[in-house]
C-alpha positions in Angstrom: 68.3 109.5 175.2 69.5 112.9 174.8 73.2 111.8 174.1 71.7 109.6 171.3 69.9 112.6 169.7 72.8 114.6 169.8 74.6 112.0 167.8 72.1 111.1 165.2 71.8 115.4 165.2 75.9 115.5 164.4 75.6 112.4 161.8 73.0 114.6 160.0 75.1 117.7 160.0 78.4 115.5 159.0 76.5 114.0 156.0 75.7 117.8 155.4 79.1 118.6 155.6 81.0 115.7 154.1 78.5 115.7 151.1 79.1 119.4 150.0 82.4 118.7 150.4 82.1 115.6 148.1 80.0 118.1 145.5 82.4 120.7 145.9 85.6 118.3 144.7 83.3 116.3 142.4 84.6 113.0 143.8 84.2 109.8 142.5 88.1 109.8 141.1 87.8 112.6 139.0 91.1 114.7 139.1 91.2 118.1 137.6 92.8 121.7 138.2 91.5 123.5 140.9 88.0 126.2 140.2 88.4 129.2 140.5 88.0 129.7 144.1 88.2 133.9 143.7 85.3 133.4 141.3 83.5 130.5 143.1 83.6 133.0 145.9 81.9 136.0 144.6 79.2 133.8 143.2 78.4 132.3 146.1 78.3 135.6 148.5 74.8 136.7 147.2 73.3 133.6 148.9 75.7 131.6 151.1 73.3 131.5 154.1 69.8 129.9 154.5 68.8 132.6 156.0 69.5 135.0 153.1 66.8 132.9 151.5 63.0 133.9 152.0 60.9 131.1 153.8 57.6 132.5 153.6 55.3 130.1 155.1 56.2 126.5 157.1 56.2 124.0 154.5 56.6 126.3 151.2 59.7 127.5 149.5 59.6 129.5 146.1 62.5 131.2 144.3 61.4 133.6 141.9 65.0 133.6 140.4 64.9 130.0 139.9 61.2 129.8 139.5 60.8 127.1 141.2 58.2 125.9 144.1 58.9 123.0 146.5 56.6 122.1 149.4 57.7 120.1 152.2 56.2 118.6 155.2 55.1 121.9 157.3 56.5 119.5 160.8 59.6 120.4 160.1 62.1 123.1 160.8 64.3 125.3 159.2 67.9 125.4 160.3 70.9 127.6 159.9 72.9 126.1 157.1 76.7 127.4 158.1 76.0 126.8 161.8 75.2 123.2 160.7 78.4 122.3 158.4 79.9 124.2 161.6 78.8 121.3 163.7 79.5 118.9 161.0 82.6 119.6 160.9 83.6 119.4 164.4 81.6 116.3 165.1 83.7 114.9 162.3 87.4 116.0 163.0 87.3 117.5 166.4 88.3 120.7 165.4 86.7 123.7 163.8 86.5 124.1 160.0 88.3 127.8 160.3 91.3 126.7 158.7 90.5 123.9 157.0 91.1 124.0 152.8 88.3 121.7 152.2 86.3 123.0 154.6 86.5 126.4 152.9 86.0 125.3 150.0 82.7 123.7 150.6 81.1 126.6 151.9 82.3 128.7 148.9 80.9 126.0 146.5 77.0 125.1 148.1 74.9 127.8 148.1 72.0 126.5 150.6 68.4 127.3 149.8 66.5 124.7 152.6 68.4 123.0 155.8 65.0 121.6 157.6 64.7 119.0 160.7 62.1 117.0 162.0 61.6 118.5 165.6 61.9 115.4 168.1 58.3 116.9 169.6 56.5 116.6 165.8 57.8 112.9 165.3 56.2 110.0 165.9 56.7 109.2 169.7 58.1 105.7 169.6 61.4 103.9 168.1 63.2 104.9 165.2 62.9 101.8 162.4 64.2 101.3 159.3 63.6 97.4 159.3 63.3 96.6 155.8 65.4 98.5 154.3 69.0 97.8 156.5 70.2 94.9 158.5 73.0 94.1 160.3 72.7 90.3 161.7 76.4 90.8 163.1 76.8 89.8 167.0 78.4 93.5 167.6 75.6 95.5 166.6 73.3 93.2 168.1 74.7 93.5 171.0 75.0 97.1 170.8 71.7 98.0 169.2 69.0 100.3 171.1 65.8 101.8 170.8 66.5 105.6 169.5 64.1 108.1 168.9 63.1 109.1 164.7 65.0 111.7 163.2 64.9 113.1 160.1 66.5 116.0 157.8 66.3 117.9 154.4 68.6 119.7 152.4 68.2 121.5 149.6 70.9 123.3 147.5 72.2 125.1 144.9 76.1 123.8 143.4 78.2 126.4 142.0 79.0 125.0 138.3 82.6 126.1 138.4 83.8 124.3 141.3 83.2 120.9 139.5 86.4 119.5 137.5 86.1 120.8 133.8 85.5 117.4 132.8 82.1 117.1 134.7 81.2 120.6 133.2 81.4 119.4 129.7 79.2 116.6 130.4 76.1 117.4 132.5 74.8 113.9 133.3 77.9 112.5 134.5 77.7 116.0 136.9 74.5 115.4 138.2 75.6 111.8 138.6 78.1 112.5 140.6 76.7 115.4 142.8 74.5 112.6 143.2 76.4 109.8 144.6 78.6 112.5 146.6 75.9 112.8 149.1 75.3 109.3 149.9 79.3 108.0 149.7 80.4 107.9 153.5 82.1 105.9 155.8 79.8 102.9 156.9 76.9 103.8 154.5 76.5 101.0 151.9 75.3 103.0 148.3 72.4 101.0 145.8 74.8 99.5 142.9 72.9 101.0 140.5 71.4 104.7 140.6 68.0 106.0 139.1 67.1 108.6 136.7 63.3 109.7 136.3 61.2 112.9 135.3 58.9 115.5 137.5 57.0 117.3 135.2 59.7 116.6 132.1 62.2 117.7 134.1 65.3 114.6 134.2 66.5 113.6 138.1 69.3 111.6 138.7 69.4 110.0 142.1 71.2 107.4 144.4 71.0 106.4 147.9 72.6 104.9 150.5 72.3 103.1 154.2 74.5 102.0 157.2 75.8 103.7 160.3 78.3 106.6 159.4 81.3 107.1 161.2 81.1 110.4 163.6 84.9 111.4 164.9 86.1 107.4 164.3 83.0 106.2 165.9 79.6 104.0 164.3 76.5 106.4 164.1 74.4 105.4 167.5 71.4 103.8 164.7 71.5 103.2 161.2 70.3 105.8 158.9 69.1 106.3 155.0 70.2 109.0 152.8 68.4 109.7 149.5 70.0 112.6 147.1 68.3 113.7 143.8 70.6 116.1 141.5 69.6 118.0 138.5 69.9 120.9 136.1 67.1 123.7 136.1 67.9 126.8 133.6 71.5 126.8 134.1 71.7 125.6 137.4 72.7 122.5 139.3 70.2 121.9 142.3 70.0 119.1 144.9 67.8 117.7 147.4 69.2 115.4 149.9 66.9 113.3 152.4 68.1 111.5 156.0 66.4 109.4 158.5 66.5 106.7 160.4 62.8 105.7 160.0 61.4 104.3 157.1 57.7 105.5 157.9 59.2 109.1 158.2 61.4 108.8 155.3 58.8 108.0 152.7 57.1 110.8 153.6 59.6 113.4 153.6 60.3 112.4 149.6 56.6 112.7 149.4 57.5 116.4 149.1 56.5 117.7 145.6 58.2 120.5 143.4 57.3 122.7 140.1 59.6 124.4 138.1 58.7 126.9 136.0 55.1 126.4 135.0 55.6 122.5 134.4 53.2 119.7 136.3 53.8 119.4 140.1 55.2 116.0 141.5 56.5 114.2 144.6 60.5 114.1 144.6 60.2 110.4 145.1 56.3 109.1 144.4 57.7 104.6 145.3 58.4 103.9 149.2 61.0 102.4 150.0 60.6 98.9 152.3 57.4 98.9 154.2 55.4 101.7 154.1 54.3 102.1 157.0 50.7 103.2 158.9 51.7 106.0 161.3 50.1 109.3 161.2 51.4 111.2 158.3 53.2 114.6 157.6 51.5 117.8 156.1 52.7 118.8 153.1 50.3 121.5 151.4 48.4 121.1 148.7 49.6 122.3 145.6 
């Protein structure tokens, strides 16, 4: 049981790690020039780590900068952000990241504001289930399905406007789009054809998803898992949110998290469910 963990744990931190480096290139077959990567670098050294940014109470997150609050279930734990595209990356290639271009360049472009987990000892204490929401009816994962425990993550983060292609910067919506979809576009997962936008309090998010089994150093994720990333732009800059787990119970109450920027109305990142909801015991998130 602990080997699966540990692999669901490195799927998490390679979707972490593949995603910034997804947002950092602005995928999705857009070719321009390099960013500045002098520039890109001395923006981003003011607040590279997550633990450069304050985390005053379990479950609350403000940023006087950005003016923005964003409460989150209290069950879960803050992580180191660069330790975790560390562990990304090796659980990905092999190797470490040290001299690796893209690699690099992914730190430089992300500046990480939340990395959180759901401790194993704060989940629900039975099978992980996303029933629902992701089959596979072939005779190979059938065959090589079992029962592994919940897990669940959170990012939140802040991308650097001048590492996307010029193109993208011209045109905000196809940015957001994209950093979007970047998150969710990996190996195995199978993306929604056709992405959302919606308001919180006035404020325009653009979001897609995605489900499957990723593919950890040319091997299928031990369960499948469901990624949910929201993108948009708050007074200059381009935030995200991205949400993973293999439970659907646990999932719709992560994105029950709610945010406020500036002094606009307070909502939940994601007020539908997705598949069943569920009738487990649910997660704290503070009242706003």
């Amino acid at each position: 049981m602990r080997r699966v963990r540990e692999g669901l744990a490195a799927a998490n931190a390679m979707i972490l790690l593949i995603g910034c480096i997804s947002v950092a290139t602005a995928a999705n077959d857009q070719q321009e020039a390099k960013p500045n990567a002098e520039k890109s670098a001395s923006q981003a050294a003011a607040g590279a780590k997550a633990s450069d940014v304050p985390v005053e109470k379990p479950g609350e997150f403000y940023d006087k900068g950005l003016d923005l609050h964003f409460n989150y279930p209290v069950e879960m734990h803050v992580l180191d952000a660069t330790a975790d595209m560390e562990s990304g990356h090796q659980s990905v290639y092999g190797v470490s990241g040290e001299n690796d271009p893209e690699h690099q360049k992914a730190k430089r472009c992300v500046r990480p504001l939340i990395d959180a987990e759901l401790p194993e000892d704060k989940a629900p204490q039975r099978a992980a289930n996303l029933d629902g929401v992701w089959v596979d009816d072939s005779k190979e994962y059938k065959e090589s399905r079992k029962p592994v425990p919940i897990f669940a993550k959170m990012l939140f983060l802040e991308i650097l406007r001048d590492c996307l292609p010029k193109k993208l910067q011209k045109n905000e919506n196809d940015a957001l789009r994209s950093i979007a979809l970047g998150f969710v576009t990996e190996p195995g997962m199978e993306v929604m054809p056709k992405p959302l936008w919606y308001e919180i309090g006035k404020q325009k998010i653009h979001m897609n998803s995605g489900a499957g089994r990723p593919t950890i150093d040319r091997q299928l994720s031990p369960a499948p898992i469901f990624i949910m990333a929201m993108a948009t732009q708050w007074r200059g800059h381009l935030l995200a949110w991205v949400f993973t787990s293999n439970d659907t119970e646990v999932f719709n109450e992560m994105t029950k998290s709610v945010v406020q920027f500036g002094d606009g109305a307070w909502g939940p990142m994601f007020a539908a469910n997705i598949g069943p909801k569920g009738s487990g015991t649910p997660m704290t998130i503070l009242p706003k």
